[in-house]
Structure formats: C-alpha cells, structure tokens
VOPAGU-2260 file (C-alpha; in pm, 1 decimal, decimal comma):
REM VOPAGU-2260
SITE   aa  ch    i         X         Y         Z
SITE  UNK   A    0       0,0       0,0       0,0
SITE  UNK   A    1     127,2     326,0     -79,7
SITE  UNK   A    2     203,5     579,7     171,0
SITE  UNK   A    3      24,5     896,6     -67,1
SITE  UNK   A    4    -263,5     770,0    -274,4
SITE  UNK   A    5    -503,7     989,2    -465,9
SITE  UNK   A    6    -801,5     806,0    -310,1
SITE  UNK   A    7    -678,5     897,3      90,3
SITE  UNK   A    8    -844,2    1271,9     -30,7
SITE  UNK   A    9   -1203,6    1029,0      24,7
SITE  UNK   A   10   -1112,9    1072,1     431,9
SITE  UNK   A   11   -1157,8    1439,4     403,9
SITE  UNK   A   12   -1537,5    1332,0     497,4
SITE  UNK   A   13   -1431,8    1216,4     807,5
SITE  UNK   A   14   -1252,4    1552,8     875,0
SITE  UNK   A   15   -1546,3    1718,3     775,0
SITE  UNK   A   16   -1812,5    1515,9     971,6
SITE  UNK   A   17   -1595,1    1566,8    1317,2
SITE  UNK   A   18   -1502,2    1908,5    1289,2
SITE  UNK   A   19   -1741,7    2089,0    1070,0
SITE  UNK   A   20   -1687,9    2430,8    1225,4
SITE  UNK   A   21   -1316,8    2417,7    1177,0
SITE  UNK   A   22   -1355,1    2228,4     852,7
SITE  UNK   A   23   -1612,9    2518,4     730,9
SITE  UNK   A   24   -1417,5    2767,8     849,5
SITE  UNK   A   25   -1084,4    2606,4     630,8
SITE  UNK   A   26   -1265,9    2581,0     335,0
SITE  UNK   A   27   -1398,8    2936,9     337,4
SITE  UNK   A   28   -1059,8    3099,6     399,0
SITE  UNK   A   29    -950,8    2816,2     143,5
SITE  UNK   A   30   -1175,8    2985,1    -118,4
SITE  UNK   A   31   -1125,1    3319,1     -20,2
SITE  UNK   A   32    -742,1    3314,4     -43,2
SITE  UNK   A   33    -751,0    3131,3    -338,9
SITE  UNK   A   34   -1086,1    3176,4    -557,5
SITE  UNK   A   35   -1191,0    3494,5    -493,4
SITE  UNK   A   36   -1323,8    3671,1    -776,6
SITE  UNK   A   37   -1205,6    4002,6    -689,6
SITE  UNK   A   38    -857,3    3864,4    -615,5
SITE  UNK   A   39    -594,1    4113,6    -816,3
SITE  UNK   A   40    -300,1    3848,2    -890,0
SITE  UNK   A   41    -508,8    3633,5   -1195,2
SITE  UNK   A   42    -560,6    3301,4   -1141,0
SITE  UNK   A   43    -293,3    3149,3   -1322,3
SITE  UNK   A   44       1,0    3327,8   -1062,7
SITE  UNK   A   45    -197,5    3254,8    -791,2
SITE  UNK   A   46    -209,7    2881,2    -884,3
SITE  UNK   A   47     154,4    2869,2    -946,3
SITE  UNK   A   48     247,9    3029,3    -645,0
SITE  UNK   A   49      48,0    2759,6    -475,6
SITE  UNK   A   50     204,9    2518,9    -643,6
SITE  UNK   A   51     546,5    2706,8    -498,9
SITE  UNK   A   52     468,6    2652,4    -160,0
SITE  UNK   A   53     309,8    2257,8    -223,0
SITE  UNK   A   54     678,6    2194,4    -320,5
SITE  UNK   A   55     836,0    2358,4     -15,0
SITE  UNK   A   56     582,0    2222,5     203,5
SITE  UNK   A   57     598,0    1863,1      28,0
SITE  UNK   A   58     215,4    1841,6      14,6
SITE  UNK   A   59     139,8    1598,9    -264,1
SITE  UNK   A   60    -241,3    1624,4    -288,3
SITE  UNK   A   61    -144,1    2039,5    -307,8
SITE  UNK   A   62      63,6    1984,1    -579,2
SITE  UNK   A   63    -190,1    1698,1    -741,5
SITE  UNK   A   64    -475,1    1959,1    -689,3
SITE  UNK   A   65    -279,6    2283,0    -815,6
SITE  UNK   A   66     -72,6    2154,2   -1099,5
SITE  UNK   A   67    -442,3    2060,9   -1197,1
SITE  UNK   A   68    -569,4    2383,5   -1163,0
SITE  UNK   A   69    -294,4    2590,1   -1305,9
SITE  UNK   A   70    -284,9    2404,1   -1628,2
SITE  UNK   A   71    -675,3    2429,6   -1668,2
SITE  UNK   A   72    -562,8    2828,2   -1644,3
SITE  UNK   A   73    -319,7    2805,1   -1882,6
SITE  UNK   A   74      -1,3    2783,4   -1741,0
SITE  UNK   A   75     246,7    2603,6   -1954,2
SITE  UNK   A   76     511,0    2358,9   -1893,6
SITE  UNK   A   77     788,4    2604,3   -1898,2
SITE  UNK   A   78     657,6    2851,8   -1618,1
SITE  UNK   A   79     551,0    2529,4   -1403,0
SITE  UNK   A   80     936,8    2452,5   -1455,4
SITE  UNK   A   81    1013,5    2792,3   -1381,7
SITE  UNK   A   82     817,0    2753,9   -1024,2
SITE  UNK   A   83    1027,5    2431,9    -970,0
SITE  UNK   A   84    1325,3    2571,0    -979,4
SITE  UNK   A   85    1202,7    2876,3    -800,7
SITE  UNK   A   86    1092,8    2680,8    -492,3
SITE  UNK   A   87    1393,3    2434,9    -496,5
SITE  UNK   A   88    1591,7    2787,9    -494,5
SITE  UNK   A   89    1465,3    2908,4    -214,7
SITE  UNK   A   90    1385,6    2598,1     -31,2
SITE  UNK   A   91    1835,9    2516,5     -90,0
SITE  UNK   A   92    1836,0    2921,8      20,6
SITE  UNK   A   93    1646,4    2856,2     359,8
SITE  UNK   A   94    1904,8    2543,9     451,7
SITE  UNK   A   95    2180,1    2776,6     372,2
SITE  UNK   A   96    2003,9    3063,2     604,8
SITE  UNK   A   97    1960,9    2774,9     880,4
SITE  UNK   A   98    2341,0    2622,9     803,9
SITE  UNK   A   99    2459,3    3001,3     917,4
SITE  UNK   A  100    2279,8    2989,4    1200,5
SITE  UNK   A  101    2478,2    2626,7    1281,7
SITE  UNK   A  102    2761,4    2803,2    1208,1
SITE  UNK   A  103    2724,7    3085,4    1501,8
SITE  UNK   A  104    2581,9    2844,2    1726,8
SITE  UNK   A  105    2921,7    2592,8    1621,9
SITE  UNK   A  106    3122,0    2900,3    1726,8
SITE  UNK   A  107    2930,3    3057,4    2003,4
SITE  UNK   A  108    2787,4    2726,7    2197,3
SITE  UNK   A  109    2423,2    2623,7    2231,9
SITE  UNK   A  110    2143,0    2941,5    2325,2
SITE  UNK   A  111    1946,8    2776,2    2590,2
SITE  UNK   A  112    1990,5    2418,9    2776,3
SITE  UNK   A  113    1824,7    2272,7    2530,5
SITE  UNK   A  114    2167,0    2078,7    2353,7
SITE  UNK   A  115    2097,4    1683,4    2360,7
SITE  UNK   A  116    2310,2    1391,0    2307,1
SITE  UNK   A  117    2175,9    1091,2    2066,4
C-alpha cells in the first residue's frame, strides 16, 4: 500500500463530519485566499504560487490539486518549470540561512539548555 494515494483525499469526509466548524471555516478561507473573484493576482500566478509553496511544504495532494488547476488556467510547462526551480531555490536558500545559524551556534555554543546527546 502506498504511503500517498489519490483516493486517501475520500477521508476528508471524516474531517469534515468531526469538525465541521473548523472544517467550514478552512474551506472558506480556502476559497477566499484562493478563488476569490475580486482577487488582483489572476488566477494562473496565484495557482503557481500555490504550487510554490506545495513543493516547499511537500504536500502531494497540493501539488496533485494545483498543478491541476494551473494548467486548466493556462499555465504552460515552462513557467511550471520555472516555479520548480524557483521553490527548490529558495527551499536550498532557507538550509543555507539555517546552516549560518549552525555556524554561530558551532562558534558561540548552544542558546538555551536545550543541547541533547543521541
């Protein structure tokens, strides 16, 4: 069995059915951040930057649902390249803005008590 499956999207139902206020509350902000008809940004960007932050975040029904989406708006295969090697910029940027922190804390000794052995 795989670990991501398109048809573990059918449990959403179950998300829904114990948490319907939060659940409602998701899927309104959901639409509003992302459908709203008055947005500014068209469609199209708005999709691809989704599809931006599905890569950094590693969400594969995000990327399922927006790669979808921004092709249906007509986004082609070069700018959904383009927003692969945008994200897997900045995602190799954040390690290197985390690696300098290792660096100070390699040179100036743990912040807090919080250093461990394993």
């Amino acid at each position: 069995m795989p670990y991501h499956a398109p048809s573990d999207m059918g449990y959403i139902k179950n998300v829904r059915k114990s948490t319907p206020d939060a659940f409602a509350a998701y899927a309104q902000f959901d639409e509003a951040a992302l459908r709203n008809p008055d947005k500014v940004i068209p469609r199209k960007y708005t999709e691809l930057m989704a599809i931006a932050v599905a890569l950094t975040t590693q969400c594969v029904y995000c990327i399922d649902a927006h790669v979808a989406a921004a092709k249906k708006e007509g986004a082609t295969e070069t700018e959904l390249s383009e927003t692969v090697m945008i994200a897997t910029a900045l995602r190799a940027g954040a390690s290197l803005a985390h690696g300098l922190m290792a660096m100070k804390m390699y040179e100036e000794g743990p912040r807090t008590g919080l250093a461990h052995s394993h």
